[in-house]
C-alpha positions in Angstrom: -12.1 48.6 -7.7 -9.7 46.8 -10.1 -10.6 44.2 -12.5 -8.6 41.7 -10.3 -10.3 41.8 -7.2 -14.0 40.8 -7.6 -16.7 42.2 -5.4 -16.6 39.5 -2.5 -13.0 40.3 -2.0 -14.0 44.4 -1.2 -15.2 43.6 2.3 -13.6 41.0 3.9 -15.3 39.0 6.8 -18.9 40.3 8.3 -19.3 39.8 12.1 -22.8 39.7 13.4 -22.9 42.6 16.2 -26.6 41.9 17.1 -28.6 38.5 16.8 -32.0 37.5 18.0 -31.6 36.0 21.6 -34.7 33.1 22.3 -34.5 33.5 26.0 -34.3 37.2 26.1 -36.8 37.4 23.5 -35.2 40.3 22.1 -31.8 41.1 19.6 -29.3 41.0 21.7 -25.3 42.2 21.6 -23.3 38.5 20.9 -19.8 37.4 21.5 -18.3 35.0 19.1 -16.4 31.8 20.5 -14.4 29.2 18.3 -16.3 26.1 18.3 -13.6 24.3 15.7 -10.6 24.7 13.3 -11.4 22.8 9.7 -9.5 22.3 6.6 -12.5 24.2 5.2 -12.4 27.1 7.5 -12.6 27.9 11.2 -16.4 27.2 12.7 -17.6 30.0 15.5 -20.3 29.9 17.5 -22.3 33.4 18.5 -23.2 33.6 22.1 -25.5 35.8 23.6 -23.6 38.7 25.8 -26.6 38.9 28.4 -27.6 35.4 29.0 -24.6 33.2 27.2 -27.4 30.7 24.7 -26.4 30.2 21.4 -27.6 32.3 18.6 -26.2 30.6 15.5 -23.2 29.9 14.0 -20.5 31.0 11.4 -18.3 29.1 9.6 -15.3 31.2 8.1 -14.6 29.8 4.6 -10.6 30.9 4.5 -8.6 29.1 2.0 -5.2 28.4 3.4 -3.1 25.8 2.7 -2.8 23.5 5.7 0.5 21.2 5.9 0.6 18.6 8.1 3.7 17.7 10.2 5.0 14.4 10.2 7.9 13.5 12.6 
């Protein structure tokens, strides 16, 4: 690792593979579905593979610049 890059910047994004499903009462594989696109990062919501209920939320802090377009 170089002194430039810090340790937060050695792995990227993290995707949760396996989240605790209320109604099948058991960790279940998710699919991830994008709930909204933010100035502060994109919002995703993790679904559960085998019954579709929501198992939480990830909000993906990416710093781009946004420009706006004005006709």
């Amino acid at each position: 690792m170089t002194p430039a890059t810090g340790p937060t910047d050695q792995y990227g994004s993290f995707q949760a593979s396996l989240l605790y499903c209320p109604q099948c009462r058991q960790a279940t594989p998710t699919r991830q579905r994008l709930l909204l696109v933010l100035p502060a990062g994109n919002l995703y919501e993790y679904l559960c593979a085998q019954c579709g209920t929501s198992t939480g939320t990830k909000t993906d802090n990416q710093h781009v610049e946004v420009e706006l377009f004005r006709p």
